[in-house]
N, C-alpha and C positions, 0 to 999 in steps of 0.2 A: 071233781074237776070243775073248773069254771069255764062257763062258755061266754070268756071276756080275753081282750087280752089281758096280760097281768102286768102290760108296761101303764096300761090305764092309770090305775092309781097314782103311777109315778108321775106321770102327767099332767097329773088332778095337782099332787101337792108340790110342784114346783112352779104350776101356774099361780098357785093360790099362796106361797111363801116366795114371788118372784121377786128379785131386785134388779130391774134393767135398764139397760143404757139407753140412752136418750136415743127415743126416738124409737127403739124397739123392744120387741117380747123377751122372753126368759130372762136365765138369770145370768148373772156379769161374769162367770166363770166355771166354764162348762169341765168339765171331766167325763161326764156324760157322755159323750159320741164316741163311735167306734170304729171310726173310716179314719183314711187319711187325707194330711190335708186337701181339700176340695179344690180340685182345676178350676179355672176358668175357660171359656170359650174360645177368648183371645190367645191362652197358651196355648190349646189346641191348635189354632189357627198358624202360630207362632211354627211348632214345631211341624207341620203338616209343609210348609213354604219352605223351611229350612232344609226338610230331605226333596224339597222339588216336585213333591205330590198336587203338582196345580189341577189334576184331573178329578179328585177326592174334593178338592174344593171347589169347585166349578160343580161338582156334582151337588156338593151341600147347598150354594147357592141357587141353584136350577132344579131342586126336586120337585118330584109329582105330591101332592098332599094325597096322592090315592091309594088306597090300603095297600100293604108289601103283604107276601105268601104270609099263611098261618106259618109260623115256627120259624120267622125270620125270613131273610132274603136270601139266596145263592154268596152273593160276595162277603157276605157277615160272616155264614156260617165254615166259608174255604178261610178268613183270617182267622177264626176261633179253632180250629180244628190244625190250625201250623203247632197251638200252644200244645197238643198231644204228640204220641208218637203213631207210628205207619196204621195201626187197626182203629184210627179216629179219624173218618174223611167229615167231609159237609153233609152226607146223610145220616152221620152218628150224632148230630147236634141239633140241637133244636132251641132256638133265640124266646126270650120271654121280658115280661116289662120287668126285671128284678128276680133276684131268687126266691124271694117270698112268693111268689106266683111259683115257683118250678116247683118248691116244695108239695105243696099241698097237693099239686096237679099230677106230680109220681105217687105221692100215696091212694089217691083215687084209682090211676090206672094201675097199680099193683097189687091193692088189697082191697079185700072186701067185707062181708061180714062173718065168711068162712075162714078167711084167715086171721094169722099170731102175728104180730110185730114185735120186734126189742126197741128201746128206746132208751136214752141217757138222762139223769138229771142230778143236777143243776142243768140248767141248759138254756138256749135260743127256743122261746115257746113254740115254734112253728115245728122244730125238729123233734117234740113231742106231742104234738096234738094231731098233727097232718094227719096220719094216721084214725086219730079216732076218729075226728069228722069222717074221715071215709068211710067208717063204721067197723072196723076190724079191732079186735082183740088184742090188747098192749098190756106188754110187761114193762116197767119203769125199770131199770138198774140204775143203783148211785154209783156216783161219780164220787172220791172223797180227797178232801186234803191229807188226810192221813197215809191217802195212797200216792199222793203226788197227782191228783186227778186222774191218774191212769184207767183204760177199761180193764176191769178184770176178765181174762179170757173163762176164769174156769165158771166163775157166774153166767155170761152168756152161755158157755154150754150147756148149765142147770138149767137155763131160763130155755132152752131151744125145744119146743113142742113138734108132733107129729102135724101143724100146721103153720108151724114158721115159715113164713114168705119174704119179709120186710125185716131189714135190719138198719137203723140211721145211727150213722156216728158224725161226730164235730171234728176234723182234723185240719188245723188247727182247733187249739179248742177256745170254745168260745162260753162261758166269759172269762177262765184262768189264763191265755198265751200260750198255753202248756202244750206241746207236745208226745205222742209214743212215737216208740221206734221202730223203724224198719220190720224188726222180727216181729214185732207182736200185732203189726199190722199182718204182715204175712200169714201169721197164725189166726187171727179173725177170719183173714178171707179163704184159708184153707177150712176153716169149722163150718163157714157160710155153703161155700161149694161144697161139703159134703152132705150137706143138708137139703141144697135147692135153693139156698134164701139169696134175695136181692140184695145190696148193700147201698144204700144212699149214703153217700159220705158230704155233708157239708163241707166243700172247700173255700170260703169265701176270704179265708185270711192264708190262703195258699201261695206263694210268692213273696210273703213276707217276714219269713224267716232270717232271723239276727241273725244266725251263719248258715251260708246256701248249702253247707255239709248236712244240715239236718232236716232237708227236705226231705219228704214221702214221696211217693208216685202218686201222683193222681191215679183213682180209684178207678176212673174211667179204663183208663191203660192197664192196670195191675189186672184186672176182673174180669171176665165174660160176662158175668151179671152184676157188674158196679156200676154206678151214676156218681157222675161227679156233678154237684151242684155250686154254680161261680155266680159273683157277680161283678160287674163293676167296680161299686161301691166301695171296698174297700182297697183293695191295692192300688188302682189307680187313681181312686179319688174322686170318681166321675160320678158322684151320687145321682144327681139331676139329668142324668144321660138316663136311667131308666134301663139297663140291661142288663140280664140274665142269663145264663142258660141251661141245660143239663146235656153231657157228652155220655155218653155210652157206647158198648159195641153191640150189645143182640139188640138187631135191626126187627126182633121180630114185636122187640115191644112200641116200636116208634108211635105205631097207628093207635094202640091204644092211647098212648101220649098226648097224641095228638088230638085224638076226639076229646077227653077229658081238656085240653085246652083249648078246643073251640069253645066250652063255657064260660070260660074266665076271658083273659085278655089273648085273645086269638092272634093277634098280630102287632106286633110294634110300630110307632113311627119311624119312616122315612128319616124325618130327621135325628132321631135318636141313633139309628143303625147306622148312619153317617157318621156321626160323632163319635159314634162306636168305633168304627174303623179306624177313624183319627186316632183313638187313643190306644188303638190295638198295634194301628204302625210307628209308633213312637215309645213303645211300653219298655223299653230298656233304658231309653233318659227320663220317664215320670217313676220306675218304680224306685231308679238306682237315687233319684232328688229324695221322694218318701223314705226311703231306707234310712238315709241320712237324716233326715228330719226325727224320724222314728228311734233310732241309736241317740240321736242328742237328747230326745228327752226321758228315752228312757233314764239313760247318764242319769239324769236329776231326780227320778221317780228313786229310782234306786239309794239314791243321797240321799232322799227324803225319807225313808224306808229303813234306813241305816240310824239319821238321825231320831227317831221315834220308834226306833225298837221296843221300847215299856209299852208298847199303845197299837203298833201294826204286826202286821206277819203275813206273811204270803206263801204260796209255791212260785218259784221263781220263775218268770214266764221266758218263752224262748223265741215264739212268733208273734207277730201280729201287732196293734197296736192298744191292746187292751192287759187290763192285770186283773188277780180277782183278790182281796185284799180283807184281812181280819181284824176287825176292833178289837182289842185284848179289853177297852175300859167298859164299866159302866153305861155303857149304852147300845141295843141291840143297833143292827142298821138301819132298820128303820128312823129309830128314833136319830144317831146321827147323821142319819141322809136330810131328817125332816131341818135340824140343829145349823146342819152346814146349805139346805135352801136358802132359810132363813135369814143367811147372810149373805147369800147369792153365789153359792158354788154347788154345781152340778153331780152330783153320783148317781147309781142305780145300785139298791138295796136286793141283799136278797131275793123281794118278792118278784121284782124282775125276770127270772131266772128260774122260782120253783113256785110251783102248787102248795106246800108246805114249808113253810121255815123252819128248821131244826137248828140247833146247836152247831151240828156237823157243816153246815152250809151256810150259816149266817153271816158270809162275808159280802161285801160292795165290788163293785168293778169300775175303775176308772181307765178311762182313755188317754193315749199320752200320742197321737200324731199328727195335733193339730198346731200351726205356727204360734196360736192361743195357749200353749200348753205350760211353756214357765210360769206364765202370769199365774196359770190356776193353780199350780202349784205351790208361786209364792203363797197365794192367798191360804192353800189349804192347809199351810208351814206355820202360819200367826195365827191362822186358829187352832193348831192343836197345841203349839206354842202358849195360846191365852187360858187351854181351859185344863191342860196337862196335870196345875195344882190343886186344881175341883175336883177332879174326874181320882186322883191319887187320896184326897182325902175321903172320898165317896168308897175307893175299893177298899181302904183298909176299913172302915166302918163294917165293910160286910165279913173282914174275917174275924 
């Protein structure tokens, strides 16, 4: 393993293959990001006046700059806790600057160097390394297109030791869209509780399922020992809001929690937890706008996908705003990701996602729920359009 991130490099050569628009960095056509589209302030503001919350605003206006409690503020943590059902109060939650802080900060307090973890890959580096930095014992399972990304229940059983403690899964999954179901979440969490083990379930693209039939539960609610880990970022679209959190019900592990996040980012801003709230009491007019945004482009990801069948291939994704997508030509992804900077269009290559590239995993992930998203699309249509006859004469060469 590498102790870097492995979106690094990706960042190395899109800075360095950049084409950007005036005036600014990157490149002219992102696919690359993986939220949706980004609020504005003003919208907040907009929809916070409209439902007659002048109190929410007057607050925002008139805050104290002086630290809020470690693990959020009282009124944060009672509007995040409406999102669960009755065994998820304001004591089950706990507020963080982003999920990428709540991650690591569960695997600390859960594991140590006498404990087993399971972990997934492909994957969000965090929901596979958290762990090792804490210094605990990690088995990797793959994740495979062959399987539809699904986790295999009977492999986690293999994989479950007389010191399993820690189990992270991605639900939604993150980078395919892809979805399990109800049952077989059920069956993980029944393996986990016969076992003892915790279950961190990444939920960050949770709410944004193409049809509301094919939601899970939040893990928090399903579990006695689940953590649901959320943020912002994606459903809402409030990246620059900076919030996080993890819900749970055994109260007993709060304090650990919470010590392990007095070392990192102990408390949020004020103003962050305001804007929080704005977009927590407004989240059925930004998520139902995203959805819609997220459905029309998918529409066209899907067109595109159709029309370049010789050249793509996917698991067909069911949430989120992200795909995980396979070069059939001529070129690993790397090398198409470096192909398509070059020209100024945005992906994440394999390395993104694993420790190792193989065969089985060498596909890209493109994002599609951003108001930018035709554009890049067109763009990504006339280039494989331009090089469809290169890349055709290149494969039959090699048979």
């Amino acid at each position: 393993m590498r102790n870097e991130p492995w979106s690094k490099k990706h960042k190395r050569v899109t800075r360095d293959k950049r084409v950007t628009r005036a005036g600014a960095g990157g490149l002219r056509h992102n696919l690359s990001n993986s939220y949706a589209q980004p609020l504005t302030h003003a919208e907040l503001v907009q929809h916070t006046l409209a439902r007659g919350d002048h109190a929410l605003l007057q607050a925002y206006n008139d805050h104290s700059l002086g630290y809020t409690p470690n693990g959020g503020s009282l009124d944060l943590r009672e509007e995040i806790a409406k999102l669960y059902g009755p065994k998820i109060t304001a004591d089950h939650v706990l507020v963080f600057t982003g999920a990428q802080v709540a991650l690591p900060t569960a695997a600390y307090a859960l594991t140590n160097g006498h404990t087993h973890s399971i972990v997934f890959d492909p994957a969000y580096q965090s929901t596979q390394d958290a762990p090792v930095f804490a210094g605990s014992q990690v088995t990797r399972l793959e994740r495979k297109a062959s399987n539809g990304w699904q986790i295999d229940v009977a492999e986690v059983r293999a994989a479950i030791r007389e010191n399993t403690r820690f189990l992270i899964i991605n639900e939604p999954y993150n980078p395919a869209g892809t979805l399990m179901s109800a049952a077989r979440l059920h069956e993980i969490i029944e393996l986990a509780d016969a076992h003892g083990i915790y279950i961190l379930s990444d939920e960050v693209y949770r709410l944004l399922e193409h049809e509301p039939r094919d939601r899970l539960p939040a893990m928090a609610d399903a579990y006695s020992r689940g953590l649901s880990c959320v943020t912002l970022s994606k459903p809402w679209g409030a990246c620059g809001v900076s919030i996080g959190w993890l819900a749970f019900q055994d109260l007993s592990i709060r304090q650990r929690l919470v010590d392990v996040q007095y070392f990192g980012s102990a408390c949020p801003s004020r103003a962050s937890e305001l804007q929080a709230l704005m977009v927590l009491r407004a989240s059925e007019a930004i998520l139902a706008k995203n959805l819609n945004l997220i459905r029309r482009n998918f529409g066209l990801l899907e067109a595109l996908m159709g029309k370049h069948a010789q050249w793509l291939e996917w698991v067909r994704p069911t949430a989120g705003a992200i795909a995980f997508v396979r070069f059939k030509g001529p070129l690993s992804s790397n090398e198409l990701g470096e192909q398509l900077a070059a020209v100024g269009i945005g992906i994440k290559p394999a390395y993104c996602f694993t420790d190792v590239v193989t065969k089985e995993k060498d596909y890209f992930r493109v994002g599609y729920g951003e108001e930018s998203t035709p554009a890049a699309l067109d763009a990504l249509d006339a280039f494989l359009e331009a090089h469809e006859q290169e890349w055709a004469v290149r494969t039959r060469s090699r048979l």
